[in-house]
C-alpha positions, 0 to 999 in steps of 0.5 A: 629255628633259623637265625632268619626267623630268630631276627624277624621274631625279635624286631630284627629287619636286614639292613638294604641299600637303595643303589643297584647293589640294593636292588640284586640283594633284594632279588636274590634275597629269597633264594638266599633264604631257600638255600640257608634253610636247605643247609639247616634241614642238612644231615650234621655229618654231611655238613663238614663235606658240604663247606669243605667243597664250597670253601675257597682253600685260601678262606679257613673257616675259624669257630667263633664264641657263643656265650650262652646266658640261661634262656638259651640264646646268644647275645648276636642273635637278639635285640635288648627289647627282644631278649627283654620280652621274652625272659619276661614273658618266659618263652624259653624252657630254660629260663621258665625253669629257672624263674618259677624254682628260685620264685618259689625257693625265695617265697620260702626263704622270706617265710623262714627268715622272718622268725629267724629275723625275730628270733634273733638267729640270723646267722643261723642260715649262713653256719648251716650253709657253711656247715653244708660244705664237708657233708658234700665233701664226704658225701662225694668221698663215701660214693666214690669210694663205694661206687666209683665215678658216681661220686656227684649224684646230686640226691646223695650230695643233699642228703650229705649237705643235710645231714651236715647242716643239721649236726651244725645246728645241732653243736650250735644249740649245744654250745650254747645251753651247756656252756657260757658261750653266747650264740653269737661265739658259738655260731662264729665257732661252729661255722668256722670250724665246719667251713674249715674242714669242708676245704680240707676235705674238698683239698683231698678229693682235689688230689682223687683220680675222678676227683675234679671239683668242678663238678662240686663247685656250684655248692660254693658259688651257685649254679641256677642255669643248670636248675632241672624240672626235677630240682623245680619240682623240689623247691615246690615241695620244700615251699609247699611244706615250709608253708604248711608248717608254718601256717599250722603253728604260727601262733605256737611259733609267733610266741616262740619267737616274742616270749620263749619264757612266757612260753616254757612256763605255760608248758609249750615245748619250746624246745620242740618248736625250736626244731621244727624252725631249725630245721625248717632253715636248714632244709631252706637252706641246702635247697637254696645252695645250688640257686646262690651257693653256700656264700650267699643262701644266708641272704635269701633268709635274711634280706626279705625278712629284713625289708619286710621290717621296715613296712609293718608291725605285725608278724602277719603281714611281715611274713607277707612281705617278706614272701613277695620280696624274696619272690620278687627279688628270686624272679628279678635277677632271674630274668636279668640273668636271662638277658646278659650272658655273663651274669650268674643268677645267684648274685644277681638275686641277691643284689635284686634283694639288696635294692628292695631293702634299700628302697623299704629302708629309704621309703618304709612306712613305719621304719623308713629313713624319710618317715622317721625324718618327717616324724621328728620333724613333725615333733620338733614343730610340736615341741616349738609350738607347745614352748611358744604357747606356755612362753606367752602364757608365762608372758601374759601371767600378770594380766591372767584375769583376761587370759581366763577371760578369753579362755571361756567362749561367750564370757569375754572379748578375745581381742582383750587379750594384749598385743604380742611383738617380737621383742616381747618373747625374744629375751625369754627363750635362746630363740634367734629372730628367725626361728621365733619367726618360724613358731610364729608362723606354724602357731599361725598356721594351726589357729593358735596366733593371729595376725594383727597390723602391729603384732600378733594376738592369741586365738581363744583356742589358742589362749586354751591351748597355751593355759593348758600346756603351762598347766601340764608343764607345772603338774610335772616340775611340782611332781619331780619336786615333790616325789622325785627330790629334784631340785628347783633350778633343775627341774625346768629343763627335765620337764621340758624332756617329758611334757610333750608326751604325756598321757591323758591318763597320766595327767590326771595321775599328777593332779591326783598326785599334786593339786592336792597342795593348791585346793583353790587353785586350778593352776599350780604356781611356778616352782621356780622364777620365771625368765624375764624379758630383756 
């Protein structure tokens, strides 16, 4: 394709002036084009002879750069919408190739690292891609020496990779069943003892006469652009079967994951189990070194698995989530790499996961950082009402008879209930006149209080309301007394830590447990002296 048709396919039109000047390139602007792609269709050992004899000798021609990013095109040739659209719409092969294997490696990578995230093993991934480094190394060494220059046939290189990362698994499981090492020491020796040897080993071949380590250097850092229809054809494989194994022992897994011990006893073969996870990461794993490289694969298991945790509950959904983020964050720093010459794609992968976990972290509906701060918000004006209601209540105990009137709709007036004001409640709590007037008004706001000329009243459901929260607060302080050996003048303030979340079932526990004491008496008394107004 021409550099003409490249501009006028991405939005590019030739900038030409309305002065005379204007008017001579536009009329030789057709032939310049006939004679531009005469030159193109040229034979490319004509063309030295061809420039040669139309260069002035005083014009040296001079090569300039091209930095090529993975879809194929440079940078001068495309506007940012241009590039932009086709990376997205995957017009060129290269970058066709590169989205659907790191989209299918990261599905993958999200279904694994959710039981590795429940199993407590992230770093499973990270000592297997470590452990990775010196079966590529001896791979390359054993080739070499057997079949010289044929050291970096990438099937013999995985095969090594493999083979290393199992035995690193392996010593891992190893150091931890048959010895009081922690897995977390055990991972730490294990990856650092392989990683050392790798670097050992890739210092040795450095000093081969076919020993250029470049060549090797993409099982470090990564190498997406160079991905083939056959290394896409791998990852397909490699998902399709992390997908089929893990539908088939989800349930087995699910346990294996949450109860280990449960598990064992019930006769499952836990240690079987653990495995086919094992190996299940360590396949992942090796396949994920040439997308991200052996320092970054540990975060395609990890971070999708991680974000996933903050939106569910449930193993299901979670391994869901985790798949659509890994092949999210796979396809979006794919097709960022595409559009910028100098960004390589594994990075870019992983920093694409990092915003999603940043998002599910911030906005995640059951662990996110805002629904947390507006639950213990929502729970800091329960606990403010649920105070406010048994301090009127204790306030309005001497005059008890028309609180339990009102407490019975049709058997009294509510408005007997006595008028409340500010400085009633003020010097019965360490409430500031602000934030009584704040309870005051969520109280307001969910029909518990309401507003009269000189004060505020309570509501029948709200005089319930404040009964029923001084009732369960005394079940609770009488039972730390009773059964707790708590003193009195402690018991008030560990009541208050508990009575905002007790249980239906529970409460009628207490009564069974307390009222017992009181037969005539539907509300226990106060086991200690109330606080008195100022």
């Amino acid at each position: 394709m021409s550099s003409s048709t490249c501009q006028y396919r991405s939005g590019l039109r030739p900038r030409v002036s309305t002065g005379p000047l204007g008017t001579v390139v536009r009329f030789a602007h057709p032939f310049m084009v006939t004679g531009l792609l005469l030159l193109l269709s040229t034979p490319s050992n004509a063309l030295p002879a061809v420039i040669t004899s139309q260069a002035p000798a005083s014009r040296p021609t001079m090569p300039l750069p091209s930095p090529v990013s993975i879809s194929g095109a440079t940078p001068a040739t495309r506007s940012a919408p241009g590039k932009f659209a086709r990376a997205l719409l995957l017009e060129d092969y290269n970058t066709r190739v590169v989205v659907i294997g790191t989209l299918l490696l990261g599905i993958g990578s999200g279904i694994v690292g959710t039981f590795m995230l429940l199993r407590k093993r992230s770093l499973v991934g990270d000592v297997v891609s470590h452990a990775a480094l010196p079966g590529i190394a001896m791979a390359f060494l054993i080739v070499e020496i057997t079949q010289p220059g044929t050291g970096r046939s990438m099937p013999l290189l995985l095969v090594g990779a493999l083979l290393a990362g199992l035995v690193g698994v392996g010593c891992t499981m190893a150091i931890s069943r048959f010895s009081r090492i922690k897995q977390d020491a055990a991972l730490a020796i294990v990856l650092s003892v392989f990683f050392g040897l790798g670097i050992s080993l890739f210092t040795i071949i450095q000093k081969l006469p076919t020993g250029n380590v470049a060549g090797l250097q993409q099982f470090i850092y990564g190498q997406t652009a160079s991905m083939t229809s056959g290394d896409v054809r791998l990852i397909a494989l490699a998902s399709l079967a992390v997908l089929g194994i893990a539908s088939l022992l989800f349930k087995e897994i699910a346990l294996l994951c949450f109860d280990e011990q449960f598990a064992r006893s019930n006769g499952w073969p836990t240690g079987g189990l653990d495995s086919i996870l094992m190996a299940l990461v360590v396949s992942v794993a090796i396949i994920g070194l040439q997308s991200v490289g052996l320092l970054l694969v540990v975060a395609l298991l990890i971070i999708p698995a991680a974000s996933a945790r903050f939106w569910t509950e449930r193993l299901g959904p979670m391994t869901i989530i985790a798949a659509c983020f890994g092949g999210l964050s796979a396809w979006l720093g794919a097709v960022t790499s595409s559009m910028f010459a100098r960004f390589s794609a594994g990075p870019v992968i992983v920093l694409a996961g990092t915003l999603f976990f940043l998002f599910s972290m911030t906005f995640g509906t059951r662990r996110g950082i805002v629904r947390r701060l507006l639950l213990q918000l929502a729970m800091r004006r329960r606990v403010g009402r649920h105070d406010l209601a048994r301090t009127i209540y204790e306030f309005l105990e001497p005059e008890l008879p028309l609180l339990e009137s009102s407490a019975h709709p049709g058997s009294g007036d509510p408005l007997c209930i006595p008028l409340l004001v500010l400085q009633d409640l003020l010097g019965r709590r360490t409430w500031s006149p602000k934030r009584l007037g704040r309870l005051i008004q969520s109280a307001c706001r969910h029909g518990l209080l309401q507003v009269e000329p000189k004060g505020w009243r309570l509501t029948s459901e709200g005089a319930r309301h404040a009964r029923l929260v001084a009732r369960n607060h005394r079940l609770w302080e009488t039972y730390l007394i009773l059964h707790a050996d708590v003193a009195p003048s402690h018991v008030d303030r560990n009541a208050d830590l508990i009575e905002h979340v007790l249980e239906p079932e529970l409460i009628e526990q207490l009564v069974e447990a307390v009222m017992d004491r009181y037969p005539q008496m539907d509300m226990p008394p106060s086991p200690h002296p109330l606080a008195q107004g100022s």
